[in-house]
C-alpha positions as CSV (number, residue, x, y, z in Angstrom):
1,X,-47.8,2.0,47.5
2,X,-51.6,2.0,46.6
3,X,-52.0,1.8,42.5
4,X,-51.6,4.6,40.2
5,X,-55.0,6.0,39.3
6,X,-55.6,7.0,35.5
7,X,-56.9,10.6,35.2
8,X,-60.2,10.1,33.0
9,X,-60.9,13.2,30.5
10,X,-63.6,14.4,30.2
11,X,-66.1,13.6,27.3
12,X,-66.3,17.5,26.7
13,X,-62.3,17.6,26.4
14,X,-62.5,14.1,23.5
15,X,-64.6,16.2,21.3
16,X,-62.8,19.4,22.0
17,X,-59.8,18.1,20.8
18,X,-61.4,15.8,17.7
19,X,-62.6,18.9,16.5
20,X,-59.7,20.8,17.0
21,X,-57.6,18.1,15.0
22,X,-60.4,17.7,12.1
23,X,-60.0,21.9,11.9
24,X,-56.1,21.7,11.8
25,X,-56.7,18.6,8.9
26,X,-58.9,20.7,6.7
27,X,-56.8,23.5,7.1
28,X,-53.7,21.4,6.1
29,X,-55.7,20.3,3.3
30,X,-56.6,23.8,2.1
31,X,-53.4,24.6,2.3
32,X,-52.2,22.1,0.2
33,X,-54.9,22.5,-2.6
34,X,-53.8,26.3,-3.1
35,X,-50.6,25.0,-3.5
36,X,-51.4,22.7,-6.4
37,X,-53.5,25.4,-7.7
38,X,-50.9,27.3,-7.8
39,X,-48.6,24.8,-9.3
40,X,-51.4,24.0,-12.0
41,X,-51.1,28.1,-12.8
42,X,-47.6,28.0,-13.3
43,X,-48.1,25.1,-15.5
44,X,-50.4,26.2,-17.3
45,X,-48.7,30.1,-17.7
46,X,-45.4,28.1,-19.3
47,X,-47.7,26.1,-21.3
48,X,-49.2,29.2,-22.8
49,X,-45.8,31.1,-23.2
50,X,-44.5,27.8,-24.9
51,X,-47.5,28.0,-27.7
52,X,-46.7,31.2,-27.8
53,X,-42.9,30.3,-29.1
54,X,-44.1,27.5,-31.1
55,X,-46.4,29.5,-33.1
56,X,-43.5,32.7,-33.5
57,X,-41.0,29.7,-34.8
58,X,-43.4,28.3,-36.8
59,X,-44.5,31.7,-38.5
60,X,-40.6,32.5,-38.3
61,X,-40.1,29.2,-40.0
62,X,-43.1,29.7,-42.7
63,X,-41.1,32.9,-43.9
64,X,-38.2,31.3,-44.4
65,X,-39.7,28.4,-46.3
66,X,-41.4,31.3,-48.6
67,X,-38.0,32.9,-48.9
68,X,-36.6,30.0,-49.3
69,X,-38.9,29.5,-52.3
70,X,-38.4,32.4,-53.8
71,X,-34.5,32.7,-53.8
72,X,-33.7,31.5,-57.5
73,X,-30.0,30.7,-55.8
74,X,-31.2,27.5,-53.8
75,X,-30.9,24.4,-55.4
76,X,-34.0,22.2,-56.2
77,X,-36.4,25.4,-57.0
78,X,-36.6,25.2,-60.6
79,X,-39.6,22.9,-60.9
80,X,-40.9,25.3,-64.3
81,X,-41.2,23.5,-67.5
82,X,-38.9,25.5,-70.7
83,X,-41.2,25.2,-73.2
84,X,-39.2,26.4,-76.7
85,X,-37.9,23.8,-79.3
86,X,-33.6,23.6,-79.1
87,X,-33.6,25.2,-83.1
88,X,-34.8,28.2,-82.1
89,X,-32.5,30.8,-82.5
90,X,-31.2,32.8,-80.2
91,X,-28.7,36.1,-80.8
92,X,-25.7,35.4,-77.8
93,X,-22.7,38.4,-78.2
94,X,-19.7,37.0,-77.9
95,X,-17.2,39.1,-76.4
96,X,-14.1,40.1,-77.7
97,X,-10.4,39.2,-76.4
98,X,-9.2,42.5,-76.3
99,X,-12.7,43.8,-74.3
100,X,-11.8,40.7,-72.0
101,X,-8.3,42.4,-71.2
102,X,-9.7,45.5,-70.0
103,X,-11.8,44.0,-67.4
104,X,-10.2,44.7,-63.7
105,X,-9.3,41.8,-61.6
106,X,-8.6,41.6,-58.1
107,X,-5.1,39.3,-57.5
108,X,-6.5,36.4,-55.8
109,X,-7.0,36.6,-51.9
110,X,-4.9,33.7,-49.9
111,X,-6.7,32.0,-47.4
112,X,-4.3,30.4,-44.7
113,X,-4.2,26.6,-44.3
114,X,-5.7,26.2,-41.0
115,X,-4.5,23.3,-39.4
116,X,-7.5,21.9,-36.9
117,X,-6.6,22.2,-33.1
118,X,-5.8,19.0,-31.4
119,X,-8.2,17.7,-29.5
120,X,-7.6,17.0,-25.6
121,X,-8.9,14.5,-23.8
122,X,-8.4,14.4,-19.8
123,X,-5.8,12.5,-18.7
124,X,-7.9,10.5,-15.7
125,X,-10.8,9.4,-18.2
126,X,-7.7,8.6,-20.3
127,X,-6.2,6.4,-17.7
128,X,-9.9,4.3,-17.3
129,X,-9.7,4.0,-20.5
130,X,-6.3,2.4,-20.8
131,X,-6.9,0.6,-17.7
132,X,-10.0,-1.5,-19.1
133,X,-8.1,-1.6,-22.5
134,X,-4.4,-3.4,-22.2
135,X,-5.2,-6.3,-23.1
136,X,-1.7,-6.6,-24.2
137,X,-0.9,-6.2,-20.4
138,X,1.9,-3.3,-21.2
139,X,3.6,-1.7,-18.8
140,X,2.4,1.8,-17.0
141,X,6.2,3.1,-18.4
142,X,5.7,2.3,-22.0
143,X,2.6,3.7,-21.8
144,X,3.6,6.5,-20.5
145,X,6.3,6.8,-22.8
146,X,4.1,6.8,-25.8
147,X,1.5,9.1,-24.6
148,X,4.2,11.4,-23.2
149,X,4.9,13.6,-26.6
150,X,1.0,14.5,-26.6
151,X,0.4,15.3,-22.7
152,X,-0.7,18.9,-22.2
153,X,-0.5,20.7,-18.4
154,X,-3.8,21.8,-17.4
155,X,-4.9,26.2,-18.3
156,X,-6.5,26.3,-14.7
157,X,-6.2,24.9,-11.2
158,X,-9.4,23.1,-11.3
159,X,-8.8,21.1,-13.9
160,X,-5.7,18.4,-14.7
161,X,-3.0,17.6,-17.2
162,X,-4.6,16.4,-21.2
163,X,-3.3,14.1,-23.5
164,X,-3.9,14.3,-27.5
165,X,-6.9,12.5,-28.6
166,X,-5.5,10.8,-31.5
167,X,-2.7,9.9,-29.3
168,X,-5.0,8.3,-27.1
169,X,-7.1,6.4,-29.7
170,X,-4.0,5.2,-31.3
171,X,-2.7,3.5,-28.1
172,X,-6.2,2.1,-27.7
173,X,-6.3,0.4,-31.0
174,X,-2.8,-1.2,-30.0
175,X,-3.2,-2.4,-26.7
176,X,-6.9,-3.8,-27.1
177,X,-5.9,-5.8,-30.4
178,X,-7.3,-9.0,-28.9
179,X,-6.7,-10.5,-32.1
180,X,-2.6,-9.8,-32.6
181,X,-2.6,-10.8,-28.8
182,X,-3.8,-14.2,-29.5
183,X,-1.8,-14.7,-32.4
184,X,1.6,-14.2,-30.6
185,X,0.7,-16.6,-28.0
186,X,-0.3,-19.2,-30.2
């Protein structure tokens, strides 16, 4: 079988096709500038709209400082000197008993003792925890049996049982006493 030949282009067809890819580069490259500059608008659109906010919070912020200022309520705002001497003598009615026992008074509103809601903590975070933490090297059944009046069932399907914070923290300050550990060994 005689040798392949190789076909030879032309040097017509070389700067055909040079040109052809430097077009398709600089067109690439265009393409990717308007991008940018388009990027660079946005940028430059939330940077203005930002300012924009700054300066309404700081103006809302001004007001309130004024206001602020001028409320003789707030503590800290009587910077005035009293200028009068403490013998001067002032005329201050003093009210009678009887007046006193006319005045309407409103029985005293309860407010119910609100006891703060327990805080939950998940119960697989809770097992890490626990897990990295017995350094007492208790059993999962005590564990479980001290965490047990505190566990919580989940309120939806995508989310699991709870366990009482305090609960948790408790049990954490037992079984990671290094110190008490130590001591009963020795």
């Amino acid at each position: 079988m005689p040798p392949a030949k190789t076909k030879r282009v032309s040097a017509q067809h070389t700067r055909d096709r040079v040109r052809n890819n430097q077009r398709q580069h600089r067109a690439r490259r265009r393409g990717y500038i308007a991008t940018l500059e388009g990027k660079l608008e946005e940028a430059e659109r939330t940077i203005s709209s930002l300012k924009e906010h700054i300066k309404d919070l700081e103006g809302t912020n001004g007001a309130l400082s004024a206001a602020e200022d001028m409320d003789p309520t707030a503590a800290g705002t009587s910077d005035s000197i009293i200028v009068g001497s403490p013998t001067d003598n002032v005329d201050i009615p003093v009210p009678v008993f009887s007046d006193l026992l006319g005045l309407h008074t409103s029985p005293p509103i309860a407010s119910p003792t609100l006891n703060p809601a327990p805080i939950f903590t998940y119960s697989t975070p809770s097992y890490i925890l626990i897990a990295h933490q017995n350094h007492k090297h208790l059993p999962e059944s005590t564990i479980a049996a001290f965490l047990w009046p505190s566990f919580r069932a989940s309120t939806s399907p995508d989310e699991g049982c709870r366990v009482a914070t305090s609960t948790l923290y408790s049990l954490l300050a037992f079984i990671s006493d290094v110190s008490s550990t130590y001591q009963e060994l020795s």
